[in-house]
Structure formats: C-alpha cells, structure tokens
N, C-alpha and C positions, 0 to 999 in steps of 0.2 A: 371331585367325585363325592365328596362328606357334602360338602354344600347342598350338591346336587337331591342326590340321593335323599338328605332332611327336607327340602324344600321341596321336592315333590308333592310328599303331606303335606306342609305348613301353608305354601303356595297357596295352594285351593281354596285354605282355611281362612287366612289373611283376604283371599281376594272376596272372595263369599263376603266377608264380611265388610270391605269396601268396595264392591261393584258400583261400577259407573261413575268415581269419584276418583280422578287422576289428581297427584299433586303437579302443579307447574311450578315449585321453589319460586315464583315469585318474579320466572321467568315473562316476557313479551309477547306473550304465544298469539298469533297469528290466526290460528287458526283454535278447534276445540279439540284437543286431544283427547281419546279416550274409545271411539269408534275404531272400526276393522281399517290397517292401513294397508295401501295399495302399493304391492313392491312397484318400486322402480330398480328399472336395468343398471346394469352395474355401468358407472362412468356420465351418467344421467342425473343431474338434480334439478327438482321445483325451484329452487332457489337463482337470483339472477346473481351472474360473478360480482364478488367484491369488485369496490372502484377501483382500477388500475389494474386490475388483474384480468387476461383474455379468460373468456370460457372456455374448458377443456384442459387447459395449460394447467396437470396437476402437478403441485411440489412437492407433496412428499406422502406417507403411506400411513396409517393409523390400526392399528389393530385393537378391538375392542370382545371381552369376552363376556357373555351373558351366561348367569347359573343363577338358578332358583333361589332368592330370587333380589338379584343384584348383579353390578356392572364391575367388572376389574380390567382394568381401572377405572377408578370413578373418575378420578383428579386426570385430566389430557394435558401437557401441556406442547405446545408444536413452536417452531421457531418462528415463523413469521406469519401473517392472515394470507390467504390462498385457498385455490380448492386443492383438496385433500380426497384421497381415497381411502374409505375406511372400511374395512371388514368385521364386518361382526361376524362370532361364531359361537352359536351357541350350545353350549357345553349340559343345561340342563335338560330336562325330559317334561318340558310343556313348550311352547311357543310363547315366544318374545320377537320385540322387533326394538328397534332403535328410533327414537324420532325427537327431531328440532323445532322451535319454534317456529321455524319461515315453512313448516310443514314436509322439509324432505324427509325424509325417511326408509328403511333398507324396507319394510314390505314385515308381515308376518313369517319369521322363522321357526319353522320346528325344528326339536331337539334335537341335537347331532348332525345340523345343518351350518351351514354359514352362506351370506351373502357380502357383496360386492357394491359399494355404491360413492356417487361422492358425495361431497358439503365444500358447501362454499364456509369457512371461517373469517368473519371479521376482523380485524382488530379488537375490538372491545368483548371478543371470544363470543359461546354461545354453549347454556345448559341444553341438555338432552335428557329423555325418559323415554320407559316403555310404557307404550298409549296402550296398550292392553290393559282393559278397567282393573283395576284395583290393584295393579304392580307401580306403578310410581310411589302410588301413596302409602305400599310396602316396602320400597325400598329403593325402586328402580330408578334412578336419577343421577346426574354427576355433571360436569362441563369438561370446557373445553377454554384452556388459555392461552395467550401468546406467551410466550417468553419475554420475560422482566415486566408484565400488565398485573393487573386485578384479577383475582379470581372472579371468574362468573357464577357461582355457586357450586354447588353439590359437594361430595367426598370420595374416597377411597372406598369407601366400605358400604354404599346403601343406607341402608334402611334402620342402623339402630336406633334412632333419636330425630325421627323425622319432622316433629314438631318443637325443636328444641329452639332457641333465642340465644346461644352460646354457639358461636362461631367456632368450628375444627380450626384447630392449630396442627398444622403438615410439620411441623417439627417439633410437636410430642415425642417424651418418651416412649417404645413400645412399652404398655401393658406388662408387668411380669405375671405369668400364671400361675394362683395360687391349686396347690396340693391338691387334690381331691380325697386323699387317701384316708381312711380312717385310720386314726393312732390307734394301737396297743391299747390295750386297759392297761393305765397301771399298779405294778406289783407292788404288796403290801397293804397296811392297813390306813395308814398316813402320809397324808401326802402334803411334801411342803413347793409350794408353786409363786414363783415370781412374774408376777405381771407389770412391764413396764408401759406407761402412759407413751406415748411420741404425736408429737404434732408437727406432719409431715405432706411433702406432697406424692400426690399419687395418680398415675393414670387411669382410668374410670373403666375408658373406650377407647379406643384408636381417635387420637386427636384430641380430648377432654382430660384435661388435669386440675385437678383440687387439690385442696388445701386439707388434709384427713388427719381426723382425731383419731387413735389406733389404741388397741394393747395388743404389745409386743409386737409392733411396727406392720402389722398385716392385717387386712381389712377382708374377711370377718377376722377376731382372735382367733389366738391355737385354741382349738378341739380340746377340751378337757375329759377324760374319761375313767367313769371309776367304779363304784359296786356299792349297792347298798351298803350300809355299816359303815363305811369309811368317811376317815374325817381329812377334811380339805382344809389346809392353813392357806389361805389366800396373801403374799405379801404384796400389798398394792402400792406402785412408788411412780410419783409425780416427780418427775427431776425438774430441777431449776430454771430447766433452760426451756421451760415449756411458759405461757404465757398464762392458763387458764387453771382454774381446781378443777378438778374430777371426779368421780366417784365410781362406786361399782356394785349393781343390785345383781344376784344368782337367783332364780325363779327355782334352782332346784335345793334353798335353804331355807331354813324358818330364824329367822333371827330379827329384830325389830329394826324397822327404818330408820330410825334417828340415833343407832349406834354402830353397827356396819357399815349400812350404806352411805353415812355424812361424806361430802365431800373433804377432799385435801387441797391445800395450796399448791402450786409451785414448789419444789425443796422438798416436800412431807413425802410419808409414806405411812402407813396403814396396816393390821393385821386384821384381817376379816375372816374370820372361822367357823366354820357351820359343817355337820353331818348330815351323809348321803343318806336318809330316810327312804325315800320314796325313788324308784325306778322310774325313768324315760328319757326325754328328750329334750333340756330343756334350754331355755336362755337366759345368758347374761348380759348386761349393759352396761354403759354409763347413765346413773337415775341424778347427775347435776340440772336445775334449772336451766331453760329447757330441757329436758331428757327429750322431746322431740327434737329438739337440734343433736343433742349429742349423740342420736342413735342415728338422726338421715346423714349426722359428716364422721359415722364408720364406729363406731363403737359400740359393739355388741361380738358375740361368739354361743356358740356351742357348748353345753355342757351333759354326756350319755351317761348316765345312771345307770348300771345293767343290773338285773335281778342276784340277790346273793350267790345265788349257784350258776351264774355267766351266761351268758346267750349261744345257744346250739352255734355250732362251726359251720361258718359257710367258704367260700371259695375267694370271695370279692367282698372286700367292703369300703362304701364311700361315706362323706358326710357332704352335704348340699343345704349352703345355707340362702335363702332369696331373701334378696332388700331390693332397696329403690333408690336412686342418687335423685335429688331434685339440684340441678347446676348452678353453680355460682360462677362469677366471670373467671374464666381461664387461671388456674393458680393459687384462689381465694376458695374459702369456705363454701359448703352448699348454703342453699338461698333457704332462710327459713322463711320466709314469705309464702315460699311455692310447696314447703312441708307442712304449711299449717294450713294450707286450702282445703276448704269446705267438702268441695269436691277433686280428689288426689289427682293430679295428672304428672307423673313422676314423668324426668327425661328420660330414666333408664330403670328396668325392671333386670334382675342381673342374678348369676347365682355362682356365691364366693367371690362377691366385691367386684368383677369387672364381667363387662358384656360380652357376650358370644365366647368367650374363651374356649368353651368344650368342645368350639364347632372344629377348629384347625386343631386344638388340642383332645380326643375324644376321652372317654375313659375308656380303656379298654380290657377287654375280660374272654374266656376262651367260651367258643360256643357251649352252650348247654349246661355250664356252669353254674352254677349257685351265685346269687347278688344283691347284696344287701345294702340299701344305703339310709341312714340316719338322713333325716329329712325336717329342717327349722323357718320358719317363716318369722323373718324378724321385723319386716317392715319396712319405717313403721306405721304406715296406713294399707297396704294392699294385700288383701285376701289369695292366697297359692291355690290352684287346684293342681297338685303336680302330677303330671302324666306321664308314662316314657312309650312313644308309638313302636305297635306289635309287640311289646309285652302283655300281661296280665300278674297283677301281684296276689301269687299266691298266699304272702303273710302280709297284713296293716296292721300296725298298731299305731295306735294315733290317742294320744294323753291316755295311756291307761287302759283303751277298748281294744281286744286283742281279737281280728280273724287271724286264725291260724291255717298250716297249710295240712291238708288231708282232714279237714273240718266233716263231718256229714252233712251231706248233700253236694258239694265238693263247690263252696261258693269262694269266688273270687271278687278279687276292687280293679277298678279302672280307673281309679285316680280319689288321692290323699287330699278333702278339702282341708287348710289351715287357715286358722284368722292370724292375723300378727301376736309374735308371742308364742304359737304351737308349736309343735314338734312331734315326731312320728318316724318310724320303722316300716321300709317296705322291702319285700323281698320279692326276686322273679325271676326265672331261668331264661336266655335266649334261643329260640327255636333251631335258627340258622345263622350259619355267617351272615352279615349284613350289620348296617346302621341302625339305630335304637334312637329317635329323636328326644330329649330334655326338652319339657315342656311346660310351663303353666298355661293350663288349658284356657285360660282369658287370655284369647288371643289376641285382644288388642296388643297385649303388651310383649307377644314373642316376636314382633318387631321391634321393640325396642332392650332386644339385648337374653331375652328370657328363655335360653334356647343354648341345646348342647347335644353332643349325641354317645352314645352307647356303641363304641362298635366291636361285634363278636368277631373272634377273627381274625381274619385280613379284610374283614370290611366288605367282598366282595359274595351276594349270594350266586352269582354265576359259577364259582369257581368251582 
C-alpha cells in the first residue's frame, strides 16, 4: 500500500517524462513493446510450446504482483521450462500489464484487478516488462529462470538503477537502515567528539555492495548538533587497520586548510577544533585527494548549528542527507571514473546512504503535527530540489534566507533548491492520514533510489 500510494504521483511523473521509450534490459523482443496490449484469455498464449512440451499441458502456477511502479517479484525462479500459469495482480491504482518478448502478455490491468494467462518458459528463461510507455524504463522489468540456469536479467526491486553496468548480487546483505531521527542538541558549551575512520563494506541497494570509506561506520556520519558559541573538539582517528590517510573539512568552521584539515596516516589521529559561529546546516567531509572520490565512496555528514537561543519546538524532527553512489564492481570502491564525468549520471540518487529505504521504512509522525527536517545535499555533483507530495512548507531556511511561518501575506515553498554542499530547514504540518512522498523533484533520479515517504498516521486517508 506505501508503494502504491507514493507511486501514484511519482508514476505519472517518471512516465511523462519517458513516454514512448520502454527499456527491453537487453532482452530478444520480438516484437515492439511499448503500444496498448491486447489481453489474452486466461490459459491462451502467442507463444508456440516449448520443444518437448504439449500445448496446454501446464506445470506449475506463478504469481506475479504489480504496484506503482514495479514487479514483486522481480527475480521468478520455476523448476523446470514448461507452460506456466501466471497471475498478475495488480495491487497499484494505474494500469499495468505484464509482457514477454515472444509478445504474450496478460492485456492491460487496472488497479485492483488481476488477470489469468499462461507463458510458455524456455530453458534458457525469459525477461518480462510493463509495455505501458514509460513504466519499464521506470522500473517495470524482471525475468524469469529455471532452477540451477543463468539469470535472464532484471531484479527484485524495479527500477532503482535502471541504467546501471553492475550486475545485482541476490545474495547481498539486506541494507541496514540508517536513523532518520534528529539528535538532541547537545548540552553544555564543549563538546568533545570521536570520530573514527572505518573502511568497510556496505549495501548501497538491494543487491549492490561497496567497499565504503565512513566516519564512525555509517554512511552519511552521525548528525552533529550544537548552538552558536560552542566549541567542538573534533578527535579524528585513522586506526591502522585501515589502508588509506584521511582527513576532515566542517563547512561550519573557519580554521585554515593546511592545519586542520591535513590529512592522517593509517595509526594517526588528530585534534581538529573550531567554534560554532555561525548558525545552519552545514557539511562535513573527507577533503584527502581526491576529495571527489572520498566524498562519492561515503564520507561526509551533517553538522546543525541552531541559533543561540535554540529553535522554536516542534513535534517531529528529521535530518535527510542526499548523495549519489557512482558503482564500482560488486565489493570494491565506487568508480571514480563515473564521479568525475562531465556530465553526472550517478547509479543511485539516495537519501541517508542507501536507496528507497523510507519507502518500506516511512518516517512517521501523528497527523497534523508539527515537522521539521534539517535538509544537506552533499553530492557530490547533483543539484536537490527536495519536495515532500501534499505538503507545503510553511518554514525554509536554506544558508541563512529564512521564510518564516505566519510570514504577511501568508507565503509558502514547494520545494528546497540545494547545489552540493547546501543545507536548509524545512518545516510542514500533514493535513490527513495518508503518505507524504520524499522526493527530489528531478525526476529522473526518483527512479534511481530518491524517494521515501511521510506517513501521517496509520497511513491510510480512508480511515
């Protein structure tokens, strides 16, 4: 239903902007996918039987669920090649349909529908999508294998890295989901903070694991938070057992680059000191040569500056940090090749280190509540327009420029632009129970991972 319910909006949005341009993964397709499909009856396929196998003679039963906008299961795998009866059901609130290359396919389903049909499967298996324009090449795609064969393409999950050249590995870690919550300010005037370096692996996405540079093992860092006046001892410690030097620039310090921020060895450690001056939202890094490699393979964080006299009390508060993974082979480092292009085509647009997480994990907050979330675009090439659907933020602050709420004239934002490196405060109350979509509104990239939701509630505005 979270799926659904986000994808409704998004759907439209994604397809809009791919109409008429199906992905076939690379599949044999037979025919052109992408025009209006013509149901076939349930027990009926285009398709002529595999060799050895009678027509009609079906082995076994497939169940297939479609939701806005992607297939679960993506991955099929069935015991032996045969026809097969598969049912799709579709579970979100647009029309989808199911189709193969040799062109069979369940017909056009609306939501809340399902149909009935068969496929003849190969041996050597067979990828499937939704020919409805612009949902393959959003997400809609997966196959279909024999047991103990080659996968024939696609994944579990759609759509978050549709263009990516890094093959999913089905026995990835799951993902651990990072916190969304905003920390406590903390108490007192000084503050002494250990940040340890770890070079580690880490699940991205569902099936995608790297090789990640971190401080203090989580990719973005811990949330720093503190108050104008205050002085932050930074101890920064590169253990031994690490391979590379490191270093660490705060954007909300004034200290000179070639004494703070020098990097360390392996073994060393560091005191890096600077006063909370100035109020906002800001970031920190690793600034080692490349500093574009060491910020695309995970090191950066959050640091909220709040004004001396602390920011008004609200009900909820988040911190949402977007980057970009550009992938390196399964295990290894991201690719600085694919971070230092001209033109950015990140495989994953993500926010707090891994793709889609807020969709199955929301944040969630009681209707009509107060909601505030600290907001960092770290990069570090892509531009955030961050949106959340069916709100309006009553407060933006973004570096310093403050709409407030009960402003004259009673003006509100629609969405927080950040270039990499920004940071910003947005605040908004939710009308109704219901989903709240997490969005950068450059949609190309809320397909690849850019996307979470809000939900007030129990999620549901019927209730």
């Amino acid at each position: 239903m979270r799926r659904s319910a986000y994808f409704t909006i998004a759907a439209l949005a994604i397809a809009a902007l791919t109409a008429g341009c199906a992905n076939t993964s690379g599949a044999n397709w037979t025919f052109a996918p992408g025009g209006a499909a013509t149901p076939i009856p349930a027990g009926a396929s285009s398709a002529p039987a595999p060799s050895g196998e009678a027509a009609g003679a079906v082995v076994g039963d497939v169940e297939i669920e479609a939701f806005d906008l992607g297939f679960t299961p993506g991955a099929i795998e069935v015991d032996a090649p045969g026809r097969y009866e598969f049912t799709l059901n579709n579970t979100g609130t647009i029309p989808h349909d199911i189709t193969f290359p040799d062109g069979t396919t369940s017909g056009m389903i609306e939501g809340g529908q399902s149909a009935a049909f068969a496929v003849d499967v190969p041996a050597d298996g067979l990828t499937f999508i939704c020919s409805i324009p612009g949902h393959a090449q959003a997400g809609m795609e997966g196959a279909v294998t024999i047991k103990g064969g080659a996968a024939a393409g696609g994944d579990d999950h759609g759509g978050p890295a549709p263009t990516t050249d890094v093959a999913a590995d089905p026995n990835a870690p799951a993902p651990v989901t990072y916190d969304a919550t905003a920390p406590a300010r903390l108490s007192g005037d000084v503050h002494d903070i250990d940040l340890v370096i770890t070079e580690e692996e880490m699940t991205v996405a569902p099936g995608f694991v790297q090789r990640v540079w971190t401080f203090n093992g989580s990719v973005p860092g811990p949330v720093i938070r503190v108050k104008v006046g205050d002085t932050v001892r930074i101890h920064l410690k590169n253990p031994a057992t690490n391979q590379l030097p490191h270093s660490i620039d705060f954007h909300a310090s004034q200290v000179a680059w070639n004494d703070e921020m020098t990097s360390i060895n392996p073994g060393e450690e560091k005191l890096y000191e600077w006063t909370a001056d100035y109020a906002g939202v800001w970031m920190y890094h690793c600034g080692t040569s490349p500093a574009l490699h060491h910020i695309a393979n995970g090191m950066y964080g959050m640091v909220i500056v709040e004004p001396a006299e602390g920011l008004p009390p609200v009900d909820n508060e988040f911190a949402l940090v977007q980057s970009e993974w550009y992938l390196g082979p399964q295990g290894d480092i991201t690719s600085l090749d694919k971070a230092a292009a001209a033109a950015p085509a990140p495989d994953f647009v993500v926010f707090n280190g891994v793709a889609n997480q807020y969709l199955d994990a929301p944040l969630v907050v009681g209707t009509g509540e107060t909601v505030r979330i600290f907001v960092l675009d770290a990069g570090p090439n892509i531009d955030s327009s961050f949106h959340i659907v069916g709100t309006i933020f009553d407060t933006a602050i973004k570096e310093g420029i403050a709409l407030l709420k009960g402003n004259t004239g009673s003006w509100g934002a629609q969405a927080m632009d950040l270039s990499p490196a920004q940071g910003g405060i947005v605040e908004f109350t939710t009308a109704e129970d219901g989903l709240y979509p997490i969005v950068t509104h450059a949609f190309n990239f809320v397909g690849r991972g850019a996307l979470g939701l809000v939900q007030a509630g129990d999620g549901d505005p019927l209730n």
